[in-house]
Backbone bond lengths (Angstrom), bond angles and torsions (degrees), N, CA, C in turn:
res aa  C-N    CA-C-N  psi(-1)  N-CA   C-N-CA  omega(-1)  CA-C   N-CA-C  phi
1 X - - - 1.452 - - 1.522 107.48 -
2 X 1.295 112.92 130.47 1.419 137.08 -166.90 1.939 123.21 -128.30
3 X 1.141 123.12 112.28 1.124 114.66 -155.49 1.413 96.83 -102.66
4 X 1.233 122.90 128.69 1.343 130.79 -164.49 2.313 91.41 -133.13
5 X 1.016 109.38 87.41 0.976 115.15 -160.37 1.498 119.80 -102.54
6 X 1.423 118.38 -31.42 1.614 113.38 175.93 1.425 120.84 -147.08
7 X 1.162 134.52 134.28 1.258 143.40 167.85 1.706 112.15 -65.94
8 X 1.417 133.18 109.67 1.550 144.90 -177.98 1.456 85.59 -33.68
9 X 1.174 133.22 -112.74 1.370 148.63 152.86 1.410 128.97 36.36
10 X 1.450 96.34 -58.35 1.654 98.16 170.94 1.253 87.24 -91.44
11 X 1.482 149.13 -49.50 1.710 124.03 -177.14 0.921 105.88 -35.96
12 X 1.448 131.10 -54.35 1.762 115.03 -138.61 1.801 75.01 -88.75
13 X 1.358 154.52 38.03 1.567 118.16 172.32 1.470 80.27 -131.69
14 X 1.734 142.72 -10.86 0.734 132.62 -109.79 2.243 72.13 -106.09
15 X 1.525 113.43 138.10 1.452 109.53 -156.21 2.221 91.36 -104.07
16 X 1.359 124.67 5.46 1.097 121.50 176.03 1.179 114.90 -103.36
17 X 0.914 122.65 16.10 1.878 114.32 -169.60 1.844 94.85 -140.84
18 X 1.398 108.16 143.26 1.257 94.13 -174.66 1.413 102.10 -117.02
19 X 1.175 104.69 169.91 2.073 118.14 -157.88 1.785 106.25 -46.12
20 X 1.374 124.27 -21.39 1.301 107.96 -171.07 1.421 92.32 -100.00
21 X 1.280 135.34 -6.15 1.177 116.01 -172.44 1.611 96.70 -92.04
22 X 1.302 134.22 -43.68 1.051 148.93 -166.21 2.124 106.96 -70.08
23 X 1.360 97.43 -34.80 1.570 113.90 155.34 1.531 117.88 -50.18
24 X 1.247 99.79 -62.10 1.729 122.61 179.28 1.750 107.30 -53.93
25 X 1.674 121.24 -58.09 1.204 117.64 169.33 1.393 118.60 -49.50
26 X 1.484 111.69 -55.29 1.935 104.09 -167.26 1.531 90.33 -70.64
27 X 1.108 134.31 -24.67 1.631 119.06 178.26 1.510 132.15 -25.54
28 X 1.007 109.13 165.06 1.871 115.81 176.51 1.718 95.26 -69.20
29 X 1.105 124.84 -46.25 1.511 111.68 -178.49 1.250 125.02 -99.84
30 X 1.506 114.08 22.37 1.549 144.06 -149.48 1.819 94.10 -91.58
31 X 1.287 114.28 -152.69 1.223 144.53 153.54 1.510 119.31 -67.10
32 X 1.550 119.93 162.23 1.646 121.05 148.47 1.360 131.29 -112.93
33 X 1.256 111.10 130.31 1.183 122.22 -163.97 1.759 109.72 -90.61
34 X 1.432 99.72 131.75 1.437 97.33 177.61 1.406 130.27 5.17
35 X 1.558 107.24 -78.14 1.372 131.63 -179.49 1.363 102.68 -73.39
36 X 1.325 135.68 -3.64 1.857 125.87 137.15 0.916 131.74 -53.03
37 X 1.892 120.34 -59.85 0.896 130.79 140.26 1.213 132.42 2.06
38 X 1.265 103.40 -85.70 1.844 127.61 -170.91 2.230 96.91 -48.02
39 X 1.510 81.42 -69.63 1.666 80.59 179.74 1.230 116.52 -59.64
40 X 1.160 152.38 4.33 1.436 150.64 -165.46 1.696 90.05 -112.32
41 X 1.386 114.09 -60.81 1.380 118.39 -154.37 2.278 97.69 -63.32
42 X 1.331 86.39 -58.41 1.939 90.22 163.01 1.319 117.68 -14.62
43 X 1.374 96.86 -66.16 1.662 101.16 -163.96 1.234 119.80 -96.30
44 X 1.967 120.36 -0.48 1.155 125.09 -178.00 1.638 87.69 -91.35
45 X 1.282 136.09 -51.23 1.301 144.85 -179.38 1.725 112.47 -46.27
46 X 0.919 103.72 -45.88 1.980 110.82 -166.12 1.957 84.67 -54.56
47 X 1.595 107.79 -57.04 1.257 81.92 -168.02 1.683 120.76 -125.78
48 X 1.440 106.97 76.80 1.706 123.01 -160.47 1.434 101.40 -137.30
49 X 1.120 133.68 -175.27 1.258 149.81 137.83 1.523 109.98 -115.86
50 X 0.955 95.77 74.57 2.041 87.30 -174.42 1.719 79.71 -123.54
51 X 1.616 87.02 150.25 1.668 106.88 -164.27 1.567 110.78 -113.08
52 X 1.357 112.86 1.25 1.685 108.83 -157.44 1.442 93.49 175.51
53 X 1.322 86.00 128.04 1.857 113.57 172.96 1.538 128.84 -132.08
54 X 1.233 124.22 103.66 1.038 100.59 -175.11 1.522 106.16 -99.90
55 X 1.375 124.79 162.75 1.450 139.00 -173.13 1.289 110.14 -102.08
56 X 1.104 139.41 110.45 1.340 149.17 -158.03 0.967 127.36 -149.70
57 X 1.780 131.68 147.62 1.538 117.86 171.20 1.594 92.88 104.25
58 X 0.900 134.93 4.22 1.985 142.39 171.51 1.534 104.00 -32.55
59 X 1.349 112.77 118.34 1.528 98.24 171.22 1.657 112.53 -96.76
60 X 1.199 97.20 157.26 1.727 95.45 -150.82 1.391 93.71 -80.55
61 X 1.459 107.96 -39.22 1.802 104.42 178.61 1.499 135.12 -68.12
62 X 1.689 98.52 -45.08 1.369 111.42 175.38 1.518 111.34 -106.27
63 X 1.096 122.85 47.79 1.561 120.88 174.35 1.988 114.33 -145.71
64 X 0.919 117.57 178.27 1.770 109.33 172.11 1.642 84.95 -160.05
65 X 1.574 122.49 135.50 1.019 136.91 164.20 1.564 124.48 -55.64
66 X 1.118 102.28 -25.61 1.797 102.83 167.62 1.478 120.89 -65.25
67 X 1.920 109.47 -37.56 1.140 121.13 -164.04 1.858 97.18 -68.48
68 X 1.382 102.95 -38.05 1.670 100.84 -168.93 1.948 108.06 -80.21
69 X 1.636 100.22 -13.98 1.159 110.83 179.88 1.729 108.46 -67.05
70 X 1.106 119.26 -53.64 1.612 136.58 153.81 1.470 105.49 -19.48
71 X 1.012 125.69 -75.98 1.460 134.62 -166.14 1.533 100.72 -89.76
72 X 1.189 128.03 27.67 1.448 140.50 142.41 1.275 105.06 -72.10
73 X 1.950 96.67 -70.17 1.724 96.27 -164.97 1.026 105.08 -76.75
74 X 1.332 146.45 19.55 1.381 127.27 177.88 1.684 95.66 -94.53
75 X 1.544 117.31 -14.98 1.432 116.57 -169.50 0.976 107.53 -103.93
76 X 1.419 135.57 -11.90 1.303 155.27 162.98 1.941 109.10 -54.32
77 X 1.517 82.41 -64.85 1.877 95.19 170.14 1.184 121.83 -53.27
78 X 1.424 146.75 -34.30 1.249 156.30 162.87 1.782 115.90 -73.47
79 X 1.185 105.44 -43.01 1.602 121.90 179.87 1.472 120.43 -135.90
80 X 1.458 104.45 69.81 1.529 113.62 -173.08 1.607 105.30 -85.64
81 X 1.360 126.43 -1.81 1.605 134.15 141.60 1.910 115.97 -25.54
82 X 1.799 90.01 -57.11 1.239 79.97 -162.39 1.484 106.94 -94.92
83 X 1.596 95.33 178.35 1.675 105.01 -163.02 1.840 86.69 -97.84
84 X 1.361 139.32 147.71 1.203 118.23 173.58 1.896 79.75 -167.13
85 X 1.986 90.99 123.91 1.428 112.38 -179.49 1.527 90.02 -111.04
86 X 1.664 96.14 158.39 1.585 109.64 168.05 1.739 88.21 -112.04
87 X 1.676 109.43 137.39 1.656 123.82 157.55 1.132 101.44 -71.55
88 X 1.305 134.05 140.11 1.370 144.40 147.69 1.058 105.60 -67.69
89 X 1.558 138.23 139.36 1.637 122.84 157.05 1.617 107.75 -91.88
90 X 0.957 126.97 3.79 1.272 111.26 170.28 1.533 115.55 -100.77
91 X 1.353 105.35 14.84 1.919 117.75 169.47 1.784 88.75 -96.94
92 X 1.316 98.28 167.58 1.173 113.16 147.40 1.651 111.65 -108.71
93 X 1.882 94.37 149.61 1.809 93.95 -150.83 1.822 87.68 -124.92
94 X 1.419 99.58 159.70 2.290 98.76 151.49 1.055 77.31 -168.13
95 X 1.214 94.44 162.33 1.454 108.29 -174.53 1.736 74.45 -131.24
96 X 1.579 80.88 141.37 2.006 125.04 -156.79 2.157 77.54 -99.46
97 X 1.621 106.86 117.89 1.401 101.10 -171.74 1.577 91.24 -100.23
98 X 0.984 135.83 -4.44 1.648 128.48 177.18 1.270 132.26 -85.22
99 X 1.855 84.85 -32.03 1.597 79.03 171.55 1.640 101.79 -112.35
100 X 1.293 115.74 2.86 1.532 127.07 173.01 1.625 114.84 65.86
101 X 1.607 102.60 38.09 1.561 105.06 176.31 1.402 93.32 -131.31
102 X 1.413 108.48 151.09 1.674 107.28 171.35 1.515 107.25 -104.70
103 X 1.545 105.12 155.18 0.992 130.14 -169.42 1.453 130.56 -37.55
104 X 2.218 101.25 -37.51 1.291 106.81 -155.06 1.792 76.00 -143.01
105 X 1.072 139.42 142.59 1.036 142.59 158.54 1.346 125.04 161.96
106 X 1.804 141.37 165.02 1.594 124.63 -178.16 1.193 110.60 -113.48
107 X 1.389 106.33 104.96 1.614 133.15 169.10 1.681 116.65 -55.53
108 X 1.276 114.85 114.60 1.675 123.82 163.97 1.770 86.16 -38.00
109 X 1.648 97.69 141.31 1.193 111.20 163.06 1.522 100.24 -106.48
Protein backbone atom coordinates (compact mmCIF):
# COMPACT_ATOMS: atom_id res chain seq x y z
CA UNK A 1 0.00 0.00 0.00
CA UNK A 2 1.15 3.25 -1.50
CA UNK A 3 -0.28 6.62 -0.88
CA UNK A 4 -0.42 8.61 -3.90
CA UNK A 5 -2.23 11.51 -2.38
CA UNK A 6 -2.18 14.99 -4.24
CA UNK A 7 -2.00 16.57 -7.49
CA UNK A 8 0.67 20.07 -7.21
CA UNK A 9 -2.00 21.90 -9.14
CA UNK A 10 -5.08 21.35 -7.46
CA UNK A 11 -2.96 22.06 -4.05
CA UNK A 12 -1.71 25.23 -5.01
CA UNK A 13 -5.69 26.32 -6.20
CA UNK A 14 -6.99 24.33 -3.50
CA UNK A 15 -8.94 27.71 -1.39
CA UNK A 16 -9.21 25.56 2.23
CA UNK A 17 -5.90 24.87 3.34
CA UNK A 18 -3.65 27.65 4.04
CA UNK A 19 0.05 28.13 2.54
CA UNK A 20 1.89 26.51 5.55
CA UNK A 21 -0.17 23.72 5.64
CA UNK A 22 -0.04 23.13 1.96
CA UNK A 23 4.00 23.89 2.44
CA UNK A 24 3.99 21.16 5.13
CA UNK A 25 2.16 18.56 2.62
CA UNK A 26 4.52 19.00 -0.59
CA UNK A 27 7.34 18.84 2.10
CA UNK A 28 10.15 16.22 2.57
CA UNK A 29 8.07 14.94 5.56
CA UNK A 30 4.81 15.96 3.86
CA UNK A 31 2.58 13.76 1.68
CA UNK A 32 3.16 12.06 -2.00
CA UNK A 33 2.22 13.50 -4.78
CA UNK A 34 1.10 11.65 -7.77
CA UNK A 35 4.21 12.19 -9.75
CA UNK A 36 6.10 10.75 -6.42
CA UNK A 37 4.36 8.01 -6.62
CA UNK A 38 4.74 7.25 -10.27
CA UNK A 39 8.64 7.78 -9.88
CA UNK A 40 9.04 5.80 -6.75
CA UNK A 41 6.78 2.91 -7.90
CA UNK A 42 9.14 2.84 -11.54
CA UNK A 43 12.12 2.35 -9.87
CA UNK A 44 10.90 0.27 -6.91
CA UNK A 45 9.28 -2.10 -9.69
CA UNK A 46 12.26 -2.33 -12.41
CA UNK A 47 13.93 -4.17 -9.67
CA UNK A 48 11.35 -6.17 -7.13
CA UNK A 49 9.13 -8.93 -7.47
CA UNK A 50 6.28 -7.26 -5.82
CA UNK A 51 2.93 -8.51 -7.23
CA UNK A 52 0.22 -5.97 -6.06
CA UNK A 53 -0.15 -2.38 -5.26
CA UNK A 54 -2.69 -0.76 -4.08
CA UNK A 55 -2.96 3.21 -4.46
CA UNK A 56 -4.19 4.77 -1.50
CA UNK A 57 -4.41 7.79 0.73
CA UNK A 58 -6.46 10.04 -2.29
CA UNK A 59 -6.99 13.41 -1.04
CA UNK A 60 -10.48 14.25 -1.52
CA UNK A 61 -9.68 17.98 -2.12
CA UNK A 62 -6.51 18.08 -3.95
CA UNK A 63 -6.63 14.89 -5.95
CA UNK A 64 -9.27 13.36 -8.83
CA UNK A 65 -9.23 9.57 -9.22
CA UNK A 66 -8.74 9.59 -12.93
CA UNK A 67 -5.54 11.60 -12.50
CA UNK A 68 -4.06 8.62 -10.22
CA UNK A 69 -5.99 6.31 -12.60
CA UNK A 70 -3.51 7.63 -15.49
CA UNK A 71 -0.47 6.79 -13.67
CA UNK A 72 -1.94 3.30 -13.11
CA UNK A 73 -1.86 2.65 -16.79
CA UNK A 74 1.23 4.08 -17.35
CA UNK A 75 2.48 1.33 -14.65
CA UNK A 76 0.41 -1.18 -15.99
CA UNK A 77 2.27 -0.56 -19.53
CA UNK A 78 5.72 -1.13 -18.22
CA UNK A 79 4.60 -3.83 -15.53
CA UNK A 80 1.48 -5.49 -16.71
CA UNK A 81 2.71 -8.49 -14.14
CA UNK A 82 1.48 -6.54 -11.55
CA UNK A 83 -2.00 -6.35 -10.17
CA UNK A 84 -2.23 -2.49 -9.07
CA UNK A 85 -5.83 -1.07 -7.68
CA UNK A 86 -6.54 2.61 -6.98
CA UNK A 87 -8.80 3.00 -3.29
CA UNK A 88 -11.32 5.46 -3.82
CA UNK A 89 -11.71 7.45 -0.57
CA UNK A 90 -15.03 8.18 -1.09
CA UNK A 91 -15.85 4.14 -1.00
CA UNK A 92 -15.53 2.56 2.01
CA UNK A 93 -12.45 0.10 1.65
CA UNK A 94 -10.64 -3.24 3.96
CA UNK A 95 -8.67 -5.03 2.57
CA UNK A 96 -9.95 -8.90 3.04
CA UNK A 97 -6.20 -10.25 4.55
CA UNK A 98 -6.99 -14.02 3.70
CA UNK A 99 -7.71 -13.90 0.62
CA UNK A 100 -5.51 -10.62 0.18
CA UNK A 101 -8.01 -8.70 -2.10
CA UNK A 102 -9.94 -5.71 -0.91
CA UNK A 103 -13.32 -5.39 -0.85
CA UNK A 104 -13.92 -2.30 -3.11
CA UNK A 105 -11.31 -1.47 -5.61
CA UNK A 106 -10.25 -1.73 -9.80
CA UNK A 107 -8.55 -4.89 -10.49
CA UNK A 108 -6.15 -5.28 -13.80
CA UNK A 109 -8.15 -7.57 -15.84
Amino acid sequence: VIESNFDPDLLDRDTKRPWSIKQRIKGRHGHLSNENTLNFLEAILAESNIKQIYLAHLSKDCNRIELVQENREKLIEKFPSVCIEVIDPKQEFTLNTEENRPVLGAHNE
